[in-house]
N, C-alpha and C positions, 0 to 999 in steps of 0.2 A: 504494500500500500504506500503510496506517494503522502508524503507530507504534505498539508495546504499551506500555501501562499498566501500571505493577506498581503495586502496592499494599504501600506500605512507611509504616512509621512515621515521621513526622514531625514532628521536635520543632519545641513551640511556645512562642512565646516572647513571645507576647499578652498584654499583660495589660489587666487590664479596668479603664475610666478612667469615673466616673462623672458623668453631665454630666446635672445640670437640665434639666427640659422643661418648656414649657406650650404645649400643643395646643390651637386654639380652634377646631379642627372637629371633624366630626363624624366624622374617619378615626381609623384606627390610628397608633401611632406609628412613624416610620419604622423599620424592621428591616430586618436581613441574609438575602436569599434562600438563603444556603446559608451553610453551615458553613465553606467559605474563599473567602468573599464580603468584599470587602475597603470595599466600599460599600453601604449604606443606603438602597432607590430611597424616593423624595422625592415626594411627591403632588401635583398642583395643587386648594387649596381655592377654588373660585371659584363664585360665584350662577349665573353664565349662563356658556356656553361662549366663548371665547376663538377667533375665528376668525384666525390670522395667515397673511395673504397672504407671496404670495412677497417674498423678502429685507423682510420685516416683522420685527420683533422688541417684543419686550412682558416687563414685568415682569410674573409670573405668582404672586401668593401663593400661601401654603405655611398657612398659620396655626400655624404652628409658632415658637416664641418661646425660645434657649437662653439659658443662661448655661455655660460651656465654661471649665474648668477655666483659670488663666495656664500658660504653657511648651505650650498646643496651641490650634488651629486645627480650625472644620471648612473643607472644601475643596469646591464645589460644581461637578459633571463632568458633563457631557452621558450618556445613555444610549445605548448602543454600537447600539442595534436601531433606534432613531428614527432616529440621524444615518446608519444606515448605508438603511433603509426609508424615510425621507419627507424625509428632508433636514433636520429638527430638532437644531437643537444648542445649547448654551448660549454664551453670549458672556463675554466677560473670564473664559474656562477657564483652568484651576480659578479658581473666586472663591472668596475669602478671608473667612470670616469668623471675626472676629476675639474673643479672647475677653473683650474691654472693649465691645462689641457685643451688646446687648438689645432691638434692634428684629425684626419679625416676617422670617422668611426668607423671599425672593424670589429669583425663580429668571429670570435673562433668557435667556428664549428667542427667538431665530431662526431663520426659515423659508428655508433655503439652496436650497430647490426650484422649480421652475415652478408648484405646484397650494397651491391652498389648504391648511391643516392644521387640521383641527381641536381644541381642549382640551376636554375633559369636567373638568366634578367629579372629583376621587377618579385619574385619569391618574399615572399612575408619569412625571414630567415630565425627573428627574435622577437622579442618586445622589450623597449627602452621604459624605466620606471623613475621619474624624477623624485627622489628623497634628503630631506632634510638633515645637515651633519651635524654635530654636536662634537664641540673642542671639546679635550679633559687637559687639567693640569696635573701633571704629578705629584704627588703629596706623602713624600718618604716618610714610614715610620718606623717601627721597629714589631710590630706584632699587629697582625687584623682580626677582627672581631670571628668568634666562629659559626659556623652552620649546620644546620641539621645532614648536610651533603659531605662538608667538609673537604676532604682532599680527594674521593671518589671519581671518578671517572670513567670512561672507554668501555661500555656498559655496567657499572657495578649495579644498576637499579632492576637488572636480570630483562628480561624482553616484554 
């Protein structure tokens, strides 16, 4: 049985952050598939197709060129339909890029499957997610408070 759906108002609390483009293809610029679509898919601009074999990976331009507000970040995430359909996914997810960064976006992709994959022109390759960074200053002491977790790690909490 399907969960129902209501339809209620939802406050939002988005605000709109405006960030420099230069496109140097022939595509659109990336935009949000839907109204609470929290990522941007991301196109591959490429001459010829991009064939990656299996456990291949490849940097795939974008010709997309930002300059990204200080205090934000975009984040660059694998497409949930490739990696779940052909095995594609993006490598060092989310990659960072950073807002002192003015080189052209590139998107590494690998082929996590047995069969070839192919890249067209114009392929929705990722989704870009613009988020907000937070400085920390360091603050040396000599002992930190303890936790119910403590020093655990690398599954201790069992599956």
């Amino acid at each position: 049985m399907q969960p129902r759906c209501y339809k209620k108002p939802i406050p939002v609390h988005n605000q709109e952050v405006k960030v420099k483009i230069i496109n140097t293809s022939n595509l659109p610029n990336p935009e949000y598939a839907t109204e609470g679509a929290a990522g941007m898919d991301i196109k591959a601009h490429i001459e010829e197709p991009i064939v990656l074999k299996s456990l291949q990976r490849k940097a795939v331009p974008t010709g997309i060129f930002v300059e990204i507000p200080q205090g934000f970040e975009i984040q660059i995430r694998p497409r949930s339909g490739m990696a779940l359909n052909h095995g594609i996914t993006c490598l060092n997810s989310p990659g960072t890029i950073d807002s002192d960064y003015r080189g052209e976006i590139k998107v590494i992709l690998a082929n996590l499957s047995d069969t070839d994959y192919t890249i067209q022109n114009g392929d929705r390759i990722a989704q870009m997610v613009l988020a907000s960074v937070e400085k920390l200053t360091w603050e040396n002491v000599t002992e930190i408070n303890e936790s119910n977790r403590g020093a655990g790690g690398f599954g201790h909490t069992g599956k």
